[in-house]
mmCIF file as Biopython writes it, N, C-alpha, C and O atoms, coordinates in Angstrom:
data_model
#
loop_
_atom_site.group_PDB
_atom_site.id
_atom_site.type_symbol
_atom_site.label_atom_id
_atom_site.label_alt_id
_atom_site.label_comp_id
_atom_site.label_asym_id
_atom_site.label_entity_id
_atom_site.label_seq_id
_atom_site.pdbx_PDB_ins_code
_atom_site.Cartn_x
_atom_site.Cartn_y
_atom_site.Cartn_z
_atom_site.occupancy
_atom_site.B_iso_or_equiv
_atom_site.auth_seq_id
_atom_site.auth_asym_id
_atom_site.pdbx_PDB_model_num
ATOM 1   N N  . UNK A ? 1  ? 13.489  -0.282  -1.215  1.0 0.0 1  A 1 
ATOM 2   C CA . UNK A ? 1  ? 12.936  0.456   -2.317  1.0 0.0 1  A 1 
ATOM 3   C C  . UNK A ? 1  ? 11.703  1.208   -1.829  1.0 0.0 1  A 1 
ATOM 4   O O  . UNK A ? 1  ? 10.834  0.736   -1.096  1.0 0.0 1  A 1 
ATOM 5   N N  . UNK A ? 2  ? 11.743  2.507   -2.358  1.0 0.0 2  A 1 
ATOM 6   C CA . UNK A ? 2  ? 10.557  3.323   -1.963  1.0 0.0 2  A 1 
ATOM 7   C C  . UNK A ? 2  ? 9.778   3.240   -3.412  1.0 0.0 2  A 1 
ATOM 8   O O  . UNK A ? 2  ? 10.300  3.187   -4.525  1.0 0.0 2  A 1 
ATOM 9   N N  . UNK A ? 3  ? 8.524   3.244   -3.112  1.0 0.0 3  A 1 
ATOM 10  C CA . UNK A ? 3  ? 6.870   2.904   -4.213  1.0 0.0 3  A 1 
ATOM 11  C C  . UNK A ? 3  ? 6.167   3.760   -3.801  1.0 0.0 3  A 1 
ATOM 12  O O  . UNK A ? 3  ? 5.945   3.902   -2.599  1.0 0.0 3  A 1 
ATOM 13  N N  . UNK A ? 4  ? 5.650   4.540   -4.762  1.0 0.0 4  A 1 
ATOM 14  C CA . UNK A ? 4  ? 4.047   5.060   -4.537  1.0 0.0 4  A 1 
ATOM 15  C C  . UNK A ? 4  ? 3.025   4.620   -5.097  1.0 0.0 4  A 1 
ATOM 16  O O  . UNK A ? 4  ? 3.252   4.188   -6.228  1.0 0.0 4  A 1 
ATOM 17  N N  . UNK A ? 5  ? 1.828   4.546   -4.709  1.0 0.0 5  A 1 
ATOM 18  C CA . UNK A ? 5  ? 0.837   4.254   -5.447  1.0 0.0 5  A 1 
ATOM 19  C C  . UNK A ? 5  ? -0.127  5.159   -5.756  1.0 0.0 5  A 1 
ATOM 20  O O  . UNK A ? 5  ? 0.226   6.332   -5.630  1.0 0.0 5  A 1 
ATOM 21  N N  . UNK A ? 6  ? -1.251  4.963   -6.128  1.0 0.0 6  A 1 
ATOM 22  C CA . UNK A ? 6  ? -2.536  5.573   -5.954  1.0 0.0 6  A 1 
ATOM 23  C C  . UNK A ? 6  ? -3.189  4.530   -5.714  1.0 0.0 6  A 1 
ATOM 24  O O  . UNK A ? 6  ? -2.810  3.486   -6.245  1.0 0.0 6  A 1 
ATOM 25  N N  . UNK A ? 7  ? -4.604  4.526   -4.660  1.0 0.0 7  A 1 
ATOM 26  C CA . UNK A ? 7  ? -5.254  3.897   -4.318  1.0 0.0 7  A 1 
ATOM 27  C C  . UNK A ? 7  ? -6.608  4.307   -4.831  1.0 0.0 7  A 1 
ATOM 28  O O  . UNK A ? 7  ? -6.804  5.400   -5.361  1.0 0.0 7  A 1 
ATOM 29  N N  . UNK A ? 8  ? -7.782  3.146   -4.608  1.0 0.0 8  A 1 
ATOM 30  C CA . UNK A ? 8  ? -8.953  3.530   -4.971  1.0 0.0 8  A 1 
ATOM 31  C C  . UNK A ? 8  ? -9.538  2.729   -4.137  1.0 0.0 8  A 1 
ATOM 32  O O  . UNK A ? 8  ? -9.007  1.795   -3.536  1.0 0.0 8  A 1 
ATOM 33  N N  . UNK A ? 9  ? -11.105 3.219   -4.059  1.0 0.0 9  A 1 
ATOM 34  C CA . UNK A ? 9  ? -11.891 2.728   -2.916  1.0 0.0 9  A 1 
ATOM 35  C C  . UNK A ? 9  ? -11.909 2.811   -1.244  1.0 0.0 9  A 1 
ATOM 36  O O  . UNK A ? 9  ? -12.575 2.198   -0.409  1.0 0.0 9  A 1 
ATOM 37  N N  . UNK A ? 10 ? -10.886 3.838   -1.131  1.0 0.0 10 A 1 
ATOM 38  C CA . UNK A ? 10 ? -10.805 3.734   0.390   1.0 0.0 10 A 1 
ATOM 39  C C  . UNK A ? 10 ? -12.161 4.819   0.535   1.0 0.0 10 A 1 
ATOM 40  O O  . UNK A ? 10 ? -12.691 5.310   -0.462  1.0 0.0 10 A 1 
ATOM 41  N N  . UNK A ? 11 ? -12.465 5.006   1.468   1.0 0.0 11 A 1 
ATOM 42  C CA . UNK A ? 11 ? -13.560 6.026   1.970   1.0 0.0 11 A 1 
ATOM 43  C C  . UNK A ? 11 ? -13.384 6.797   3.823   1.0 0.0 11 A 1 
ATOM 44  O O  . UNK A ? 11 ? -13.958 7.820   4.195   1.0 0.0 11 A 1 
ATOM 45  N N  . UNK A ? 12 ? -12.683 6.151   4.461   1.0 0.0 12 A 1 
ATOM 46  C CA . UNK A ? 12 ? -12.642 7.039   5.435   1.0 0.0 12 A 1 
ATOM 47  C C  . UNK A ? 12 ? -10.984 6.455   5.979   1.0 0.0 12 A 1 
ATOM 48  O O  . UNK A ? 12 ? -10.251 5.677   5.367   1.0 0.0 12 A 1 
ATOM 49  N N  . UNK A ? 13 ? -10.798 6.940   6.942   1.0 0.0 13 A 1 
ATOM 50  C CA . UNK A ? 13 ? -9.655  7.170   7.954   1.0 0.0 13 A 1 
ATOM 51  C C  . UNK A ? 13 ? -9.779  5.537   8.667   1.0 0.0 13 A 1 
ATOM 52  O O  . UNK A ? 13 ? -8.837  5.147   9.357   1.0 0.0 13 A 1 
ATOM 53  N N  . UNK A ? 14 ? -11.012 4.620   8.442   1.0 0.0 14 A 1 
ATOM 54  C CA . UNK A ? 14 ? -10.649 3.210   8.817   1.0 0.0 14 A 1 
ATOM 55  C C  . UNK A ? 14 ? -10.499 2.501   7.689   1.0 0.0 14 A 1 
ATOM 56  O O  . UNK A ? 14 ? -10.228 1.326   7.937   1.0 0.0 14 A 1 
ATOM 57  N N  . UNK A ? 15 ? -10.580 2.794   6.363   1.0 0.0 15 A 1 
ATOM 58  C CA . UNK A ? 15 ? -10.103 1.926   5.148   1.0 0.0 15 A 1 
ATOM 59  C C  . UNK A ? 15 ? -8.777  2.328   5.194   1.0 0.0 15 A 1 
ATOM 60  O O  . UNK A ? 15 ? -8.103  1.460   4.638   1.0 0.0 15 A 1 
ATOM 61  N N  . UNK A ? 16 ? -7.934  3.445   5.690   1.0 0.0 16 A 1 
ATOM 62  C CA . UNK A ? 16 ? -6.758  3.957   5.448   1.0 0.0 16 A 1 
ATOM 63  C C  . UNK A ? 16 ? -5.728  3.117   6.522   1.0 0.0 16 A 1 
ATOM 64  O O  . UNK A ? 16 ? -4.571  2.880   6.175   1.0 0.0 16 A 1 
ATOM 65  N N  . UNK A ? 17 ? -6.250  2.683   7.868   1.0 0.0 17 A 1 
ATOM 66  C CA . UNK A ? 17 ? -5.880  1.900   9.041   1.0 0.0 17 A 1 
ATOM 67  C C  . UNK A ? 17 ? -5.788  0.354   8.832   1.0 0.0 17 A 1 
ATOM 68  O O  . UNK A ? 17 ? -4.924  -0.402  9.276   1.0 0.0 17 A 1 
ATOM 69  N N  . UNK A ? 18 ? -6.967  0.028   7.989   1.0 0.0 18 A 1 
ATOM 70  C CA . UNK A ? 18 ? -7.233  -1.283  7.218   1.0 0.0 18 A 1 
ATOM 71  C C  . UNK A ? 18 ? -5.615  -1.548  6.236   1.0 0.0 18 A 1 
ATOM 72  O O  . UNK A ? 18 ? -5.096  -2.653  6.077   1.0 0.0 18 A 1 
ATOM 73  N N  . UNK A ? 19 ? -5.320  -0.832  5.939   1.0 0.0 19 A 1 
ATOM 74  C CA . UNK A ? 19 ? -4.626  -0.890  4.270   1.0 0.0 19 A 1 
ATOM 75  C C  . UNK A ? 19 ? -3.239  -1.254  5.420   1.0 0.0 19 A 1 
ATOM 76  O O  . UNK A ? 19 ? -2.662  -2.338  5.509   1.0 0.0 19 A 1 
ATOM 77  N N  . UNK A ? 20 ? -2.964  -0.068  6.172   1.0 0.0 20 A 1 
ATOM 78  C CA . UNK A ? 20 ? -1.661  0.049   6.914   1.0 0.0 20 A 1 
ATOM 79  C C  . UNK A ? 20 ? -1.367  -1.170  7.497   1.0 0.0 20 A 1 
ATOM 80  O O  . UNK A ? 20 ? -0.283  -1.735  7.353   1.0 0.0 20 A 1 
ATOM 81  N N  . UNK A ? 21 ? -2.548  -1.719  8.334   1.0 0.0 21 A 1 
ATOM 82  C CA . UNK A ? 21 ? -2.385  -2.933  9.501   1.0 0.0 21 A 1 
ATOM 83  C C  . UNK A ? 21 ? -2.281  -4.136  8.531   1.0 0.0 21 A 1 
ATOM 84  O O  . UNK A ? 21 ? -2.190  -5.188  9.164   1.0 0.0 21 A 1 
ATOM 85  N N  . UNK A ? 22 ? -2.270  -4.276  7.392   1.0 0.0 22 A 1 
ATOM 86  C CA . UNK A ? 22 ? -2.117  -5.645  6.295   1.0 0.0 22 A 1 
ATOM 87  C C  . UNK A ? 22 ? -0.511  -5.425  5.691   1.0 0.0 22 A 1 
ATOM 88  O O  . UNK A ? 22 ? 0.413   -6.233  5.592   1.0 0.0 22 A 1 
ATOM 89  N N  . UNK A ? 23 ? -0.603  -3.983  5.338   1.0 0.0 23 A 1 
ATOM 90  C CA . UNK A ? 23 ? 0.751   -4.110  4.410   1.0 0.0 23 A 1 
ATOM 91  C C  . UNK A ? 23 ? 1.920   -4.275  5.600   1.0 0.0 23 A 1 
ATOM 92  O O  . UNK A ? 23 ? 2.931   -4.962  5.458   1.0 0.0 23 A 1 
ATOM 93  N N  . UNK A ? 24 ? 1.545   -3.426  6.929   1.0 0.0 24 A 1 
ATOM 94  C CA . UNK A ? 24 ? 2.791   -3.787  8.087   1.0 0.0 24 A 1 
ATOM 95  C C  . UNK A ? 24 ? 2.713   -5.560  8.441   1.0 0.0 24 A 1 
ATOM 96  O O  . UNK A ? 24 ? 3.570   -6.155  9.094   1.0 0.0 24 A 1 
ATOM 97  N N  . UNK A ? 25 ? 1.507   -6.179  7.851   1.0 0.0 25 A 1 
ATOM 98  C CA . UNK A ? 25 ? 1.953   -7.575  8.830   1.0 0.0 25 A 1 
ATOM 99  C C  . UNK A ? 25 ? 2.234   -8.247  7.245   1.0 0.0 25 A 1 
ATOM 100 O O  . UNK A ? 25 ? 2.293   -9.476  7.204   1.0 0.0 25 A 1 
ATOM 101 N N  . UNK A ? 26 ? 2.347   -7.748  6.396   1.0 0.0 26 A 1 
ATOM 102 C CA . UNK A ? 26 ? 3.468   -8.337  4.908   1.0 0.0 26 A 1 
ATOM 103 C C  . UNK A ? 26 ? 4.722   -8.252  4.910   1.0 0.0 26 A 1 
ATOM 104 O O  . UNK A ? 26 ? 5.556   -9.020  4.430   1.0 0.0 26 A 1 
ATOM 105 N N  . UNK A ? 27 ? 4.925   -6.671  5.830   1.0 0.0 27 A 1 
ATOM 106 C CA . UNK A ? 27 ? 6.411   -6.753  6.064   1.0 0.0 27 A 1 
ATOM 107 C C  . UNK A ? 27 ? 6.957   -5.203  5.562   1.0 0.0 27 A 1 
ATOM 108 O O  . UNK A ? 27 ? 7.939   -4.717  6.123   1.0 0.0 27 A 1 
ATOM 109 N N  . UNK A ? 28 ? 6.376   -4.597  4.662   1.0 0.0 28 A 1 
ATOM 110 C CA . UNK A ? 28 ? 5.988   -3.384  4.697   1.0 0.0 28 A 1 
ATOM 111 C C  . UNK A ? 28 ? 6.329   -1.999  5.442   1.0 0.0 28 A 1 
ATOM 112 O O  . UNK A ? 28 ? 5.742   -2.070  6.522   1.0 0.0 28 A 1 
ATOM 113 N N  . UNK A ? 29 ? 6.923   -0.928  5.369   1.0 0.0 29 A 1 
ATOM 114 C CA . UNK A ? 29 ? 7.156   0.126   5.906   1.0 0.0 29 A 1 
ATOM 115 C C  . UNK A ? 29 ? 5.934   0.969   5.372   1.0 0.0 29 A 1 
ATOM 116 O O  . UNK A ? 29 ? 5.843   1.183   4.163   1.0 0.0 29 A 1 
ATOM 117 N N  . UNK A ? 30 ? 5.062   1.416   6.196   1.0 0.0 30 A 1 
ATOM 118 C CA . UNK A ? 30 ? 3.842   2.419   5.819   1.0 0.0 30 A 1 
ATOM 119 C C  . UNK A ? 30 ? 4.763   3.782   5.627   1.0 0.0 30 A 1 
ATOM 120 O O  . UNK A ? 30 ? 5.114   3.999   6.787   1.0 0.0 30 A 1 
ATOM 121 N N  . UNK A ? 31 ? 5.378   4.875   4.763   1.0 0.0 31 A 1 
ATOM 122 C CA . UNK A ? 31 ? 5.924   5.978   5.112   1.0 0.0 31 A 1 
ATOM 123 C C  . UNK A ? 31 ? 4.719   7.198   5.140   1.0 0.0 31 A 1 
ATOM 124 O O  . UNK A ? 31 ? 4.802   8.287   5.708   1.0 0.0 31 A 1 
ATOM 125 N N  . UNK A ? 32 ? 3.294   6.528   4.147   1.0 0.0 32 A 1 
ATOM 126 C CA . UNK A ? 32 ? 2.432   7.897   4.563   1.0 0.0 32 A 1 
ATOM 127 C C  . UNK A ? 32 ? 1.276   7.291   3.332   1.0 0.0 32 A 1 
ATOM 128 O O  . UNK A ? 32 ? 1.411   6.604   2.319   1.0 0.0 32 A 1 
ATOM 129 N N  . UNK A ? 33 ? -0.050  8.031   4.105   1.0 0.0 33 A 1 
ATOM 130 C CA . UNK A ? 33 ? -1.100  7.187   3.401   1.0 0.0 33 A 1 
ATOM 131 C C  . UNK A ? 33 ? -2.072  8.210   3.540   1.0 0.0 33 A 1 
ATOM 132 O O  . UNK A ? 33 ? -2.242  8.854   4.575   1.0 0.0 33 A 1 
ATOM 133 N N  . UNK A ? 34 ? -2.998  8.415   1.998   1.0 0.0 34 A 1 
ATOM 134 C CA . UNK A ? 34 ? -3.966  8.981   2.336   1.0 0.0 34 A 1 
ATOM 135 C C  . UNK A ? 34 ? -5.346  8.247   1.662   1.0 0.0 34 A 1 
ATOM 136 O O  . UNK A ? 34 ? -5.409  7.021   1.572   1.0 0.0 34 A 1 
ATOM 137 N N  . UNK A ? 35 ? -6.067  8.831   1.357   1.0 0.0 35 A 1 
ATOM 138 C CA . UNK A ? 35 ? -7.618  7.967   0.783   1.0 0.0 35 A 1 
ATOM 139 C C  . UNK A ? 35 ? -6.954  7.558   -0.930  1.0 0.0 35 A 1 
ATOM 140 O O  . UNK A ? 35 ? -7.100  6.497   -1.537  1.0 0.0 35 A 1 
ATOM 141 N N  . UNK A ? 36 ? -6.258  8.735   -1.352  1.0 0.0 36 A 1 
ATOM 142 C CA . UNK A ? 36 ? -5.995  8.815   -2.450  1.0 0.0 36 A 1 
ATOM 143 C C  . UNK A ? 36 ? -4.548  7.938   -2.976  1.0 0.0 36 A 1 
ATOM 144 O O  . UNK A ? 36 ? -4.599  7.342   -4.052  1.0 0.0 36 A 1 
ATOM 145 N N  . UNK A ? 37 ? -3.439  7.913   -2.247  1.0 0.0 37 A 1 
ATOM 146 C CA . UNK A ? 37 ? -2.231  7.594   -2.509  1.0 0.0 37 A 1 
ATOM 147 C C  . UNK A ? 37 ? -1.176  7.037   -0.648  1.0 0.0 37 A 1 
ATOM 148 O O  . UNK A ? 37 ? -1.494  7.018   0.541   1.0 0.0 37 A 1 
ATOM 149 N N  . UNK A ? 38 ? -0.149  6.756   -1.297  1.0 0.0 38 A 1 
ATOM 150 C CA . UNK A ? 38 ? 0.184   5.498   -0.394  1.0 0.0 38 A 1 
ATOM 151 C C  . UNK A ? 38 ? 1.957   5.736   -1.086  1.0 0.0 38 A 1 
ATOM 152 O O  . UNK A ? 38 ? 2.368   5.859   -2.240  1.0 0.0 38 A 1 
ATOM 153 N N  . UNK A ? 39 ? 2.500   5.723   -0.038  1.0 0.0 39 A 1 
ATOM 154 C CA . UNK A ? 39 ? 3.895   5.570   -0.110  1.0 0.0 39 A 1 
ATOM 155 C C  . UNK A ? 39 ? 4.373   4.357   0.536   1.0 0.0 39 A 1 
ATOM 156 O O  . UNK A ? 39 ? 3.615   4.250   1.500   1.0 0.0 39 A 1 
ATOM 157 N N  . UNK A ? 40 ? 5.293   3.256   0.571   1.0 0.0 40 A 1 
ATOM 158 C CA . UNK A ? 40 ? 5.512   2.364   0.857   1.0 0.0 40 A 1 
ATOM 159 C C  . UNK A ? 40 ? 6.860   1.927   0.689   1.0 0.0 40 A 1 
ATOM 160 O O  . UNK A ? 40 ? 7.302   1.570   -0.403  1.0 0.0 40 A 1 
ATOM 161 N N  . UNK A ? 41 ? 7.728   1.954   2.070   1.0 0.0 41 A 1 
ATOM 162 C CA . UNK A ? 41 ? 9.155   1.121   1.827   1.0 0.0 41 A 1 
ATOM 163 C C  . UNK A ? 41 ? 9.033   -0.091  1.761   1.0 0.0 41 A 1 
ATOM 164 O O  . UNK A ? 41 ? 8.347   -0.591  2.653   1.0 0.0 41 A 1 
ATOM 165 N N  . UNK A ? 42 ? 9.658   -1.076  0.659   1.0 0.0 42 A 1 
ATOM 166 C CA . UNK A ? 42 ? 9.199   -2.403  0.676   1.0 0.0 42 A 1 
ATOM 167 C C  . UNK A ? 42 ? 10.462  -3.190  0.974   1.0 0.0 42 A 1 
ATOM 168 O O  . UNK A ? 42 ? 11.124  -2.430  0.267   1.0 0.0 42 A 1 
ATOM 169 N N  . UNK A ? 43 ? 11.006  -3.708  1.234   1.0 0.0 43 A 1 
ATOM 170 C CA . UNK A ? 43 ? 11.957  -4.676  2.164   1.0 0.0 43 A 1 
ATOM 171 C C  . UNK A ? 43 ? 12.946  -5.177  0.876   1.0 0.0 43 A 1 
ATOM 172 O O  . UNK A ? 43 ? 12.323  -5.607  -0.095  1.0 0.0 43 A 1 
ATOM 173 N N  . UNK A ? 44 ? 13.996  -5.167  0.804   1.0 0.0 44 A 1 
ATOM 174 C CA . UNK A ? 44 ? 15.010  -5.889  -0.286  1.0 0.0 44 A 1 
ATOM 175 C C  . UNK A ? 44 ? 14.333  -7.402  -0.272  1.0 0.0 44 A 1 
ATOM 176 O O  . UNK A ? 44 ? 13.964  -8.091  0.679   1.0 0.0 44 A 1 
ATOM 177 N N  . UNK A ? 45 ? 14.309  -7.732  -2.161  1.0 0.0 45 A 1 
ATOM 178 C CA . UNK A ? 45 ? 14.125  -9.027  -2.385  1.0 0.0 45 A 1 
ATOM 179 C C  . UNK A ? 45 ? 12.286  -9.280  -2.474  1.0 0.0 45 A 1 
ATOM 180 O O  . UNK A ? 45 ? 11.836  -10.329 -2.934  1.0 0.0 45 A 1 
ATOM 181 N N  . UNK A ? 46 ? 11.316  -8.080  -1.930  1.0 0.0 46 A 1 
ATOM 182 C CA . UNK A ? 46 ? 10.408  -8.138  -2.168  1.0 0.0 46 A 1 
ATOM 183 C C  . UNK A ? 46 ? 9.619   -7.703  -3.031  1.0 0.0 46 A 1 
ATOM 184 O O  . UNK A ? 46 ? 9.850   -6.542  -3.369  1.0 0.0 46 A 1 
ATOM 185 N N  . UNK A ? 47 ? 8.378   -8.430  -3.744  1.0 0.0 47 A 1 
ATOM 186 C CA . UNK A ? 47 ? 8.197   -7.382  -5.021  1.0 0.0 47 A 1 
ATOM 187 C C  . UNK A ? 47 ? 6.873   -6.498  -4.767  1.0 0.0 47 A 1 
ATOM 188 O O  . UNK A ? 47 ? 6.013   -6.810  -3.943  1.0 0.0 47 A 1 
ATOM 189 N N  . UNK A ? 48 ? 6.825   -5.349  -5.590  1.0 0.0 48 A 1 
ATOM 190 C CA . UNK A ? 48 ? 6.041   -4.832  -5.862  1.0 0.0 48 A 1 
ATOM 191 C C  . UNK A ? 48 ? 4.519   -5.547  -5.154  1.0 0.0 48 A 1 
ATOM 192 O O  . UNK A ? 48 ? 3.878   -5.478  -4.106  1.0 0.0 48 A 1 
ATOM 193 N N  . UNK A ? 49 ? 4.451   -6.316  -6.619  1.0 0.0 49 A 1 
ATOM 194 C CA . UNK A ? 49 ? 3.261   -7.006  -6.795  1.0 0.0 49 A 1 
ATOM 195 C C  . UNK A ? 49 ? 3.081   -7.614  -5.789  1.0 0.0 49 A 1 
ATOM 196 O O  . UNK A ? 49 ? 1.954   -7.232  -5.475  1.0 0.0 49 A 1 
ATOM 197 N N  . UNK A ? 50 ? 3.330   -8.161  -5.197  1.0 0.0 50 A 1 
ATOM 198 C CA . UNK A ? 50 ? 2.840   -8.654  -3.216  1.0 0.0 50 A 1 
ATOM 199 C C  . UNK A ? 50 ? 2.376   -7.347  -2.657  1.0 0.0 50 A 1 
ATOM 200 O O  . UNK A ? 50 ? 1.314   -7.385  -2.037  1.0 0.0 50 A 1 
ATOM 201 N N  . UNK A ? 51 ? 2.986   -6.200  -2.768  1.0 0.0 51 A 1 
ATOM 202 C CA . UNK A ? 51 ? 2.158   -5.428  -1.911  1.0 0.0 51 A 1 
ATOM 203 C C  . UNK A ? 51 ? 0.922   -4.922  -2.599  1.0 0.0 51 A 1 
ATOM 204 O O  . UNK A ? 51 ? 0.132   -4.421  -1.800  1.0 0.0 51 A 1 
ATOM 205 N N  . UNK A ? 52 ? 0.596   -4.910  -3.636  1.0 0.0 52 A 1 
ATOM 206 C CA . UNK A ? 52 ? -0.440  -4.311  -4.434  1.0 0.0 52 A 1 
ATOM 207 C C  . UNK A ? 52 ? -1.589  -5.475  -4.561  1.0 0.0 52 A 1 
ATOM 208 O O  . UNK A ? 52 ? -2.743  -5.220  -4.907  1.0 0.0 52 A 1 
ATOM 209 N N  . UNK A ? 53 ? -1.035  -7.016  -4.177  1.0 0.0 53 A 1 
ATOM 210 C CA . UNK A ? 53 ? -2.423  -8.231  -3.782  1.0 0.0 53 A 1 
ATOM 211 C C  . UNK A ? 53 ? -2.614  -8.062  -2.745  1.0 0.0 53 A 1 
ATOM 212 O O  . UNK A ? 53 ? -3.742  -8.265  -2.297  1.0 0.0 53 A 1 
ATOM 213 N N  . UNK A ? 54 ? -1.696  -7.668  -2.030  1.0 0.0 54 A 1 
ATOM 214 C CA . UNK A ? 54 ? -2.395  -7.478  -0.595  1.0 0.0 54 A 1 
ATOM 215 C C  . UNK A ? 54 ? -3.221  -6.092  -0.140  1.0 0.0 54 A 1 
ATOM 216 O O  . UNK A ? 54 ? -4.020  -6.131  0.795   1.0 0.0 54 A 1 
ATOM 217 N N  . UNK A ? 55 ? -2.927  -4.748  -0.962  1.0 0.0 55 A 1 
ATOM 218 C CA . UNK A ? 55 ? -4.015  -4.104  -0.904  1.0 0.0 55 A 1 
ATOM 219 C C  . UNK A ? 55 ? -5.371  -4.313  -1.582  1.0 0.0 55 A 1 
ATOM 220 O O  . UNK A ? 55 ? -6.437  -3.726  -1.396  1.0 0.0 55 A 1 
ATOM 221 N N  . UNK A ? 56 ? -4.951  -5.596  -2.661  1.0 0.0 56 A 1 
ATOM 222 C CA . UNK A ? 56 ? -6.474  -5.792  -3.381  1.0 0.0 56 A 1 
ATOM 223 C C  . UNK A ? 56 ? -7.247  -6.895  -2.167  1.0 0.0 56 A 1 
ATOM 224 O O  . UNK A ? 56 ? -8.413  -6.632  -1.874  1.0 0.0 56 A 1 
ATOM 225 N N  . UNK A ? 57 ? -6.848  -7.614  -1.766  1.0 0.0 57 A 1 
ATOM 226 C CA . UNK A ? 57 ? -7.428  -8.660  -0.718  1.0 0.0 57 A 1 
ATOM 227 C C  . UNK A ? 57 ? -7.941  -8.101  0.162   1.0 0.0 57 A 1 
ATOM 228 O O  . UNK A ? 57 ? -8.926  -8.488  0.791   1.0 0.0 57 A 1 
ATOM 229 N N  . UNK A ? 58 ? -7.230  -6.953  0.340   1.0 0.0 58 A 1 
ATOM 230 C CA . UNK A ? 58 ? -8.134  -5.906  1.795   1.0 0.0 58 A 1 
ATOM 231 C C  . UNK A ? 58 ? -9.351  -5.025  1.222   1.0 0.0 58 A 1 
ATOM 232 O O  . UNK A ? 58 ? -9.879  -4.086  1.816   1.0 0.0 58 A 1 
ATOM 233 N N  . UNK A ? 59 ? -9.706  -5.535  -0.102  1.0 0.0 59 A 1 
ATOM 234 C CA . UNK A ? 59 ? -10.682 -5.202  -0.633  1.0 0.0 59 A 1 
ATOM 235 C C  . UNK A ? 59 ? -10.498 -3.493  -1.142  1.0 0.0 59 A 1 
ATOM 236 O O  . UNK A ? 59 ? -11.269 -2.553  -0.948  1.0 0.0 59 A 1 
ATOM 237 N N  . UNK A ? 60 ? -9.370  -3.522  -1.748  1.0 0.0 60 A 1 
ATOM 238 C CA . UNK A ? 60 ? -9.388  -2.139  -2.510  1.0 0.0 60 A 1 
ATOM 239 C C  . UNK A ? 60 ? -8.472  -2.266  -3.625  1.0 0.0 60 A 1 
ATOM 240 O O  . UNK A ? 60 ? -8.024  -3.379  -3.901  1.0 0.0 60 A 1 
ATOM 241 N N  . UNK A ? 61 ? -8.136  -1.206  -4.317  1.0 0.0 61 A 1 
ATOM 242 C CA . UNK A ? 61 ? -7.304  -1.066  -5.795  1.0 0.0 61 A 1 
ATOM 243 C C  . UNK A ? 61 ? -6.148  -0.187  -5.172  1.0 0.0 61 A 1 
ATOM 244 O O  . UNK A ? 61 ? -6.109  0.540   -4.180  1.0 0.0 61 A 1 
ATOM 245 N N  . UNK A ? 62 ? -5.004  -0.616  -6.365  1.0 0.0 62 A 1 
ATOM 246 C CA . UNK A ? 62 ? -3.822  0.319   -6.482  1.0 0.0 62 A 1 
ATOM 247 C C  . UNK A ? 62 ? -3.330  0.052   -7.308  1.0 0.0 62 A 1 
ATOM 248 O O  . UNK A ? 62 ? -3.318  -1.128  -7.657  1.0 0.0 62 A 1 
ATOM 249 N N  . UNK A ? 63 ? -2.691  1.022   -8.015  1.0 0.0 63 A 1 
ATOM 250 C CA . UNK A ? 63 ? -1.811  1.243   -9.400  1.0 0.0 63 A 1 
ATOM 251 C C  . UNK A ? 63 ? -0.107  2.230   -9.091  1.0 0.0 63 A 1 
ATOM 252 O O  . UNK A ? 63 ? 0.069   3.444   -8.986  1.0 0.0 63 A 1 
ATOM 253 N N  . UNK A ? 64 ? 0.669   1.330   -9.040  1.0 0.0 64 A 1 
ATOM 254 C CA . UNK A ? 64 ? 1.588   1.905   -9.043  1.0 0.0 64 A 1 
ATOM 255 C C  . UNK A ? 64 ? 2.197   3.140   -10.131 1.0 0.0 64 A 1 
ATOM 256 O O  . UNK A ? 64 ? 2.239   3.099   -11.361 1.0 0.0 64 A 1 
ATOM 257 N N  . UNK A ? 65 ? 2.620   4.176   -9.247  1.0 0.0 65 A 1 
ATOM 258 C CA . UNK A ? 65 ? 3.120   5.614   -9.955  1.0 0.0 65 A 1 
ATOM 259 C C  . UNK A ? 65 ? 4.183   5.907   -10.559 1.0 0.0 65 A 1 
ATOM 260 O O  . UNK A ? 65 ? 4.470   6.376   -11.660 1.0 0.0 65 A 1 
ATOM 261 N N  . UNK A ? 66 ? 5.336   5.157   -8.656  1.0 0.0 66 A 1 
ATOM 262 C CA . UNK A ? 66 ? 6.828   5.804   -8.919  1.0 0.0 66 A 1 
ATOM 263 C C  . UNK A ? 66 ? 7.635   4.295   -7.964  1.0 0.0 66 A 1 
ATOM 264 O O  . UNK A ? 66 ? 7.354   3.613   -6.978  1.0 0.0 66 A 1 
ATOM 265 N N  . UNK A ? 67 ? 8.560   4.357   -8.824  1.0 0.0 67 A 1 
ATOM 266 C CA . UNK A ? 67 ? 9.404   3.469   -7.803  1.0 0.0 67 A 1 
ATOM 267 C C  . UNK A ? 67 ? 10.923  3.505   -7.729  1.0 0.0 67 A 1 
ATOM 268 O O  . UNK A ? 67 ? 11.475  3.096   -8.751  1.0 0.0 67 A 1 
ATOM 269 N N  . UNK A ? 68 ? 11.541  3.817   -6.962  1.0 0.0 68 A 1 
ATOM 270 C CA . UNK A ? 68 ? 13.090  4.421   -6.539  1.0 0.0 68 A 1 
ATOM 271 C C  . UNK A ? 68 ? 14.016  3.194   -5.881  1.0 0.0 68 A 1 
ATOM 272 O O  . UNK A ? 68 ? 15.168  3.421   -5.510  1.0 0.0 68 A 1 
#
């Protein structure tokens, strides 16, 4: 399943590296990320909501947009 989000709180190009290197060791496909928003293939059988605690634990927000 492909997800987008919007993100909040990132501030540079290492909160954006931060976000990537957590959601890839969840299991996670990064397809494209910016300060603002976040695309994400998420693995059959996995939900949403795991990837959106694990961008809050890395100390930021997201609100899901779209999901296919």
């Amino acid at each position: 399943m492909i997800a987008r989000f919007s993100l909040s709180g990132l501030k540079c190009r290492g909160c954006m590296e931060k976000v990537r290197k957590k959601l890839e060791e969840a299991g996670a496909a990064v397809r494209g990320i910016s300060l603002k928003e976040l695309e994400l293939e998420i693995p059959e059988g996995e939900s949403v909501e795991k990837f959106v605690e694990v961008i809050r634990c890395a100390g930021y927000d997201a609100k899901l947009i779209e999901c296919q």
